[in-house]
Backbone as CSV, one residue per row, in Angstrom:
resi,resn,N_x,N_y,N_z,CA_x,CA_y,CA_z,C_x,C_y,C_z
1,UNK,0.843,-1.187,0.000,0.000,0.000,0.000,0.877,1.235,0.000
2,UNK,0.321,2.241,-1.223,1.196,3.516,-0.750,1.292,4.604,0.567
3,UNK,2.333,5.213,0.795,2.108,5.725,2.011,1.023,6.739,1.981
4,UNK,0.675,7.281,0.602,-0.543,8.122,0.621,-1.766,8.312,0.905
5,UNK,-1.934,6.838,1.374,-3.274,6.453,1.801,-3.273,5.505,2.768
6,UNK,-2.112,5.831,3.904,-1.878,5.285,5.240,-3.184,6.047,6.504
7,UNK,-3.283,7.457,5.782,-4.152,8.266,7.109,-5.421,7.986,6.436
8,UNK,-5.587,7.536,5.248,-7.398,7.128,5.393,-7.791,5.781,5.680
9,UNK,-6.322,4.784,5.091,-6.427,3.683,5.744,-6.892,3.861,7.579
10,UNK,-6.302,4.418,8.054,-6.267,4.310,9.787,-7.776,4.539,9.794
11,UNK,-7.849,5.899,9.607,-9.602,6.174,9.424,-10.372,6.032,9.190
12,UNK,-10.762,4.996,8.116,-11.686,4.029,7.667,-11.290,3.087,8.446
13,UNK,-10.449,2.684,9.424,-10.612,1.397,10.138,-11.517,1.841,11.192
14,UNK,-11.335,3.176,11.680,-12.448,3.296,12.359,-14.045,2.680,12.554
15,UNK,-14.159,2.670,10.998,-15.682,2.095,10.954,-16.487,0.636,10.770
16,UNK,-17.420,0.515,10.805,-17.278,-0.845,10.739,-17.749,-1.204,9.461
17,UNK,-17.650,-2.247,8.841,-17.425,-2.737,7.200,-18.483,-4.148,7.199
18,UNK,-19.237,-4.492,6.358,-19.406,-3.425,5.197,-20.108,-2.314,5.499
19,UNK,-20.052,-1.174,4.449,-20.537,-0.465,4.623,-20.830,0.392,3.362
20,UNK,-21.452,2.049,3.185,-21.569,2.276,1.931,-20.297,3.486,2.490
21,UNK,-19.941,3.647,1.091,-18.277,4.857,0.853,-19.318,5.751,-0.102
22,UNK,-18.313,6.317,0.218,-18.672,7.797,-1.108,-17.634,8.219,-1.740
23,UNK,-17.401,7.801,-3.176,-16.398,8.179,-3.452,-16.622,9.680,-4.068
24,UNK,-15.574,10.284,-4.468,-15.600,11.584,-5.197,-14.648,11.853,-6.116
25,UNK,-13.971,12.399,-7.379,-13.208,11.676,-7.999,-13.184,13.592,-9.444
26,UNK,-12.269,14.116,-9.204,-12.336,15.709,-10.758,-11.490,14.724,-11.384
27,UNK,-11.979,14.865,-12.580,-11.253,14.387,-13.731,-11.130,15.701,-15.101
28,UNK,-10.450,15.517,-15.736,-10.348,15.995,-17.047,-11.473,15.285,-17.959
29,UNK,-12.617,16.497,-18.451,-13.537,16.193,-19.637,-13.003,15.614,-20.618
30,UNK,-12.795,14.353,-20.547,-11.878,12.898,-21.872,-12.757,12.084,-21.329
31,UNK,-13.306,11.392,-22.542,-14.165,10.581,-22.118,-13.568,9.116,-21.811
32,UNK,-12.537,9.184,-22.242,-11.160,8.136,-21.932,-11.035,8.186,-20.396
33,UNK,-10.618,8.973,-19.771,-10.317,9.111,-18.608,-11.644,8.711,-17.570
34,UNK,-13.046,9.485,-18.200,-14.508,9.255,-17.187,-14.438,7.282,-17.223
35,UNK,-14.022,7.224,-18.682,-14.854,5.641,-18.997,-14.055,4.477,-17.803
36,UNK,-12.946,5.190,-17.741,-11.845,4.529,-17.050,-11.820,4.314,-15.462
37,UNK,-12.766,5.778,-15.196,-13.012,6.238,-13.868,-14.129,5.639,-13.166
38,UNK,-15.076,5.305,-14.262,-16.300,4.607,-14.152,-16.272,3.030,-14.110
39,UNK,-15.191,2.425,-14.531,-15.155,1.131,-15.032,-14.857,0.954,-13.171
40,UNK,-14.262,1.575,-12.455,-13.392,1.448,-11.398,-14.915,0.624,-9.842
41,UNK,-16.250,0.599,-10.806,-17.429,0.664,-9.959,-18.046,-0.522,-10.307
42,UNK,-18.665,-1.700,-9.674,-19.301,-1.830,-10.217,-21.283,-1.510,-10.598
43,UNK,-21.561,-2.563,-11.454,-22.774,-2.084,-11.906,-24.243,-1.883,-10.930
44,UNK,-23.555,-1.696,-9.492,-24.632,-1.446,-8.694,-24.780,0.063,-8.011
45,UNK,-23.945,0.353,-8.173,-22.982,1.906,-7.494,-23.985,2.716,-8.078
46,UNK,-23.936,3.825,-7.615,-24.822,4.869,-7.696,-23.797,6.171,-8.136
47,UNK,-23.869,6.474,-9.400,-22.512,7.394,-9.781,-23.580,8.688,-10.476
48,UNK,-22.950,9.457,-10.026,-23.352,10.724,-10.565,-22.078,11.829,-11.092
49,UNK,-22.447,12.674,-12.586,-21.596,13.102,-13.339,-21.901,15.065,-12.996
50,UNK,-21.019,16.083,-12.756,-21.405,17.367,-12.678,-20.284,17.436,-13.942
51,UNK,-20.734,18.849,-14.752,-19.199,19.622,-15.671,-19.192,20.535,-14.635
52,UNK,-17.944,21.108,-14.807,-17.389,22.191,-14.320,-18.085,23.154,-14.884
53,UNK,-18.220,25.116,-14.413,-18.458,25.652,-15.547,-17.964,26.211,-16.690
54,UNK,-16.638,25.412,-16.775,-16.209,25.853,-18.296,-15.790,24.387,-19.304
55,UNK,-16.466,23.078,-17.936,-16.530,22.135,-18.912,-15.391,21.537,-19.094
56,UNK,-14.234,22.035,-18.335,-12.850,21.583,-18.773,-12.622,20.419,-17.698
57,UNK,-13.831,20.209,-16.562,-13.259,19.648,-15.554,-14.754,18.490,-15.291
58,UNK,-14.932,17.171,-14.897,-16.032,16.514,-14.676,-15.897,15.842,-13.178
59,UNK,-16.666,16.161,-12.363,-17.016,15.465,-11.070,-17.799,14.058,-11.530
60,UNK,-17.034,13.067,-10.556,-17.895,11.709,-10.661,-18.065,11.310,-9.433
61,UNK,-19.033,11.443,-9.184,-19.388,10.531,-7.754,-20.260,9.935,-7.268
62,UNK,-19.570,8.361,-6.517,-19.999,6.927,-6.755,-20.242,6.542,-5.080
63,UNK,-20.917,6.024,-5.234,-21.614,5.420,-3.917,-21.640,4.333,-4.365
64,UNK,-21.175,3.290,-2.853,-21.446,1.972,-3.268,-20.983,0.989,-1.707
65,UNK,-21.632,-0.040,-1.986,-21.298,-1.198,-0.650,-20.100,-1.776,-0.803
66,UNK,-19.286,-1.146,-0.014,-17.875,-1.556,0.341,-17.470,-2.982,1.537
67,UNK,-17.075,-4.022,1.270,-16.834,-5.168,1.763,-15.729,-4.741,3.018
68,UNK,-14.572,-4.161,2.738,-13.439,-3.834,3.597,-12.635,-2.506,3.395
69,UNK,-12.059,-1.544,3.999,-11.049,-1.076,3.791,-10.398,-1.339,2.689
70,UNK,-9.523,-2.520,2.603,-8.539,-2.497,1.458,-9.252,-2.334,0.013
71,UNK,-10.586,-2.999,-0.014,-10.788,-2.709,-1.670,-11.292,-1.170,-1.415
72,UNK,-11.467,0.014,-0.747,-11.102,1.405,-1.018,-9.773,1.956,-1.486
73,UNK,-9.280,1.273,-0.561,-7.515,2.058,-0.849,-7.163,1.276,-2.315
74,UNK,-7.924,0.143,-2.315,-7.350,-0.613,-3.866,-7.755,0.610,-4.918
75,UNK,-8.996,1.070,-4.995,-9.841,1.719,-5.744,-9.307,2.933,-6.240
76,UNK,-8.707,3.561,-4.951,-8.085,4.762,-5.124,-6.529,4.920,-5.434
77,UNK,-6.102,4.097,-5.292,-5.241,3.406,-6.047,-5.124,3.558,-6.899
78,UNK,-5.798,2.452,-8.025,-6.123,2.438,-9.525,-6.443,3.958,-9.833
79,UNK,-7.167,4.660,-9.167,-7.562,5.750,-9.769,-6.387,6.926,-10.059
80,UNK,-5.460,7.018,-8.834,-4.074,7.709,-8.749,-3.494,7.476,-10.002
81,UNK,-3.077,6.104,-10.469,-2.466,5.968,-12.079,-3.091,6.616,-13.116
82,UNK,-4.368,7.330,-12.914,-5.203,7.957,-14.220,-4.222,9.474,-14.219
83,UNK,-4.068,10.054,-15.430,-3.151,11.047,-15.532,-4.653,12.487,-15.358
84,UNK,-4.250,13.109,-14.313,-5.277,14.339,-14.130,-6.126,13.926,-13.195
85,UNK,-5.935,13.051,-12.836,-7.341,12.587,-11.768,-7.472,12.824,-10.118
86,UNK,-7.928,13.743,-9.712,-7.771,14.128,-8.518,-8.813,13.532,-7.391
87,UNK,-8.280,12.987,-6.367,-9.681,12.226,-5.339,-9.767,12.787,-4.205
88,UNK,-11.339,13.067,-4.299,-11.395,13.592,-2.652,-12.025,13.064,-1.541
């Protein structure tokens, strides 16, 4: 695990699992990048899309029943390798 996600690791141990997460996720308007961002869910998640207002920027955010800790930090993870992709 990277050290970048040691203090949400700790903090999500706080809670108890399963449970539902919320993810949140700015990306760059490429539909390459959303499709990629989206694939990261599966088909039960509850994802919702905002543009920025100049459109240059897309909010995605996914709700969904999380089994443990680690498949979050896995998630966000994968998502860190997307080039522009910022998680909050």
């Amino acid at each position: 695990m990277s050290d970048t996600f040691d203090k949400l690791k700790i903090q999500l141990a706080l809670q108890e699992w399963p449970n539902v997460y919320f993810f949140k996720f700015i990306v760059p308007n490429n539909s390459e990048i959303i499709a990629k961002i989206t694939a990261l869910f599966d088909d039960g998640a509850d994802l919702k899309y905002s543009k920025s207002k100049t459109g240059k920027y897309v909010s995605i955010s996914a709700k969904e029943m999380m089994m443990d800790v680690d498949s979050i930090i896995e998630r966000y993870e994968k998502a860190a390798k997307l080039k522009g992709v910022i998680a909050l």
